[in-house]
VMD Tcl script that draws the C-alpha trace (Angstrom):
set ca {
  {90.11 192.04 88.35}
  {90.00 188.58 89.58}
  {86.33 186.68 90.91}
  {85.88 186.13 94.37}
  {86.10 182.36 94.47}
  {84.86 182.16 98.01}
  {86.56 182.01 101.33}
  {88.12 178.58 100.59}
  {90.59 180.41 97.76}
  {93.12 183.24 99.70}
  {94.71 184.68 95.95}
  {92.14 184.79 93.88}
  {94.15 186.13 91.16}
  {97.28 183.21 91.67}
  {93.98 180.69 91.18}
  {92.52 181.94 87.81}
  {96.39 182.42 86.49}
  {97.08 178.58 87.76}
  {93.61 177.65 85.94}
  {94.63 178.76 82.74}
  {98.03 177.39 83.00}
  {95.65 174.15 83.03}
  {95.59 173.28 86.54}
  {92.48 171.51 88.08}
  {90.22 172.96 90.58}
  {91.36 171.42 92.60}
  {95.49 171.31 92.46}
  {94.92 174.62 92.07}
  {93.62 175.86 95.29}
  {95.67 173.29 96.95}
  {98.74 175.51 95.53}
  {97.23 178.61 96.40}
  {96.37 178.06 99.86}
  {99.41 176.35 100.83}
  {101.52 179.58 99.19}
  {99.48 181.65 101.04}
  {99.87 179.50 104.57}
  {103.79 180.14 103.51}
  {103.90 175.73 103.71}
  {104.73 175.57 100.22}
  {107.60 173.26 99.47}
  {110.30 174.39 97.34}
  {113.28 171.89 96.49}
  {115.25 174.43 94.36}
  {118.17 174.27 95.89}
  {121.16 175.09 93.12}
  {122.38 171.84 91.82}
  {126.29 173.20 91.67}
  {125.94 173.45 95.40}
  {124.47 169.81 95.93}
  {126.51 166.91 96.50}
  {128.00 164.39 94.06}
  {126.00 162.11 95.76}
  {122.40 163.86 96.09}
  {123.00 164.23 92.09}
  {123.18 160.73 91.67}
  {120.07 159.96 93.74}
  {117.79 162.85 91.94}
  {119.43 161.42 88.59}
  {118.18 157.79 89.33}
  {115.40 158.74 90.93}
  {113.92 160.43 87.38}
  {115.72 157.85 85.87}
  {118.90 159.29 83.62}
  {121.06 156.02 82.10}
  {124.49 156.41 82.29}
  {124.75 158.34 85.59}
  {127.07 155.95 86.83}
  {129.77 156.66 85.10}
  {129.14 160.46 85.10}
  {131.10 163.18 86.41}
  {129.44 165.97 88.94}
  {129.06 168.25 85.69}
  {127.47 165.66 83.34}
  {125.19 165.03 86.39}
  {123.80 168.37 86.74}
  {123.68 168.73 82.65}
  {122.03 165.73 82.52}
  {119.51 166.70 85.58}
  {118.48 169.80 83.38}
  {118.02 168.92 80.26}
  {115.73 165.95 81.33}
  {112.22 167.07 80.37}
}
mol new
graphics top color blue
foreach p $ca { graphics top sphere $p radius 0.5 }
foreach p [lrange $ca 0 end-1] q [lrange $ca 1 end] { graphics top cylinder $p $q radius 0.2 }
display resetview
């Protein structure tokens, strides 16, 4: 059974998990309260269903050489496999 980490902490249980995943305090109960507000950002949209375009700009934004001259397929392998 998870502590009671005080008011401040909704999930007690998501916290400890996220602290031995080797989160900080403090990132930690920033995730947890913000999943538990239901404001937690997700930007997982399917990258098949993204535009040619939005590739490119996630691909140069993490930096992948080359994307310039790659096709919407080499994009998204590309995208993936960047670690």
């Amino acid at each position: 059974m998870a502590r009671d980490h005080g008011a401040q902490i909704k999930d007690d249980g998501l916290y400890e998990e996220l602290r031995k995943q080797g989160q900080s305090k403090e990132k930690a109960a920033r995730i947890v309260n913000a999943k538990a507000k239901g404001s937690l950002e997700h930007r997982s949209t399917h990258l098949e269903d993204r535009t040619k375009d939005e590739l490119m700009k996630e691909a140069r934004e993490i930096g992948i050489a080359g994307r310039s001259r790659m096709d919407k397929a080499a994009l998204i392998k590309a995208i993936r496999d960047h670690g």
